[in-house]
C-alpha positions in Angstrom: 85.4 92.1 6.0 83.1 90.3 3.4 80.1 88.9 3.1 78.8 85.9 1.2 75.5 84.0 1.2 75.5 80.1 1.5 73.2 77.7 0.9 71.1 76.9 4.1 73.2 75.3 6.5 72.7 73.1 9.9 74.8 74.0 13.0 74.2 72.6 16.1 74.6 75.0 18.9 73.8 74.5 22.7 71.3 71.3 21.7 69.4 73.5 19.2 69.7 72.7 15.6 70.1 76.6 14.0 70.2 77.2 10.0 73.2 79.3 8.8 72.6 81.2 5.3 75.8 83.5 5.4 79.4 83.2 5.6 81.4 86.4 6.6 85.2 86.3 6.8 88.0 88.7 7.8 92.0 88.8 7.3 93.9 88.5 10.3 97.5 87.9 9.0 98.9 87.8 5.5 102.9 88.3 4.7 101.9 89.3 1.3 104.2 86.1 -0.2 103.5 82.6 0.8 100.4 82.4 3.6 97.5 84.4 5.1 95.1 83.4 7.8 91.2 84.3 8.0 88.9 84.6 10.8 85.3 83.2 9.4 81.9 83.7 10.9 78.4 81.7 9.5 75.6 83.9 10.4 71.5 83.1 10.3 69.2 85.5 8.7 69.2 87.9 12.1 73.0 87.9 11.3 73.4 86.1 14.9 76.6 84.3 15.3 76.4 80.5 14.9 79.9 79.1 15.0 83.4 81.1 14.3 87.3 79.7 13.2 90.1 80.2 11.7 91.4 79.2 8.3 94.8 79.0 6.5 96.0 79.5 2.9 99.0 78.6 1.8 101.0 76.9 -0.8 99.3 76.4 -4.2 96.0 78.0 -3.2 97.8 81.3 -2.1 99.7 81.4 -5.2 95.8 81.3 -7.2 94.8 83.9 -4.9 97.6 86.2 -5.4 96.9 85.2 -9.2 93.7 86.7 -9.3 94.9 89.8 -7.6 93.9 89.2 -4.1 90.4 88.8 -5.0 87.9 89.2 -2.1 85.3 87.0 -4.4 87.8 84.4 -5.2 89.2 84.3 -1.8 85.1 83.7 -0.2 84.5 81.1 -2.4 87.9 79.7 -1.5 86.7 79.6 2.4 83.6 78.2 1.4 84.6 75.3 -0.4 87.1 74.5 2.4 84.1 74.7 4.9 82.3 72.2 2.5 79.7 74.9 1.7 78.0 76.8 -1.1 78.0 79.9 -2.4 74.5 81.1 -3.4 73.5 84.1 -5.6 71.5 86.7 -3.1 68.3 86.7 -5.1 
């Protein structure tokens, strides 16, 4: 599993607006050649669950990913920008 922050974030959940600040993803399936799949979490500061998915990359993008050797830092930023959010630096 790994852990990145985010820039402060707005979900939605049960009427309540909640602010997400971390984005925490896991592998679930990879065949090591064309396509793996990742289960993501965004998290508040108590590290409370907000919202959870799944993702996909394949094609192109996996091909980058295997490029850079299956990077866990390329892969989170990766997740991130397909979930339209922003990496921050954890000051």
């Amino acid at each position: 599993m790994a852990q990145i922050r985010i820039n402060l974030t707005f979900i939605w959940q049960n009427g309540i607006e909640k602010e997400a600040i971390y984005l925490d993803a896991i592998s679930i399936q990879d065949n090591l050649e064309t396509e793996a799949k990742f289960y993501y979490t965004l998290l508040d500061e108590n590290y409370t669950t907000l919202i959870t998915g799944n993702i996909s990359i394949v094609g192109d993008d996996y091909i980058q990913w295997l490029a850079n050797d299956f990077s866990t830092n390329w892969i989170m930023n990766w997740i991130a920008a397909q979930l339209n959010l922003t990496p921050t630096p954890i000051i």
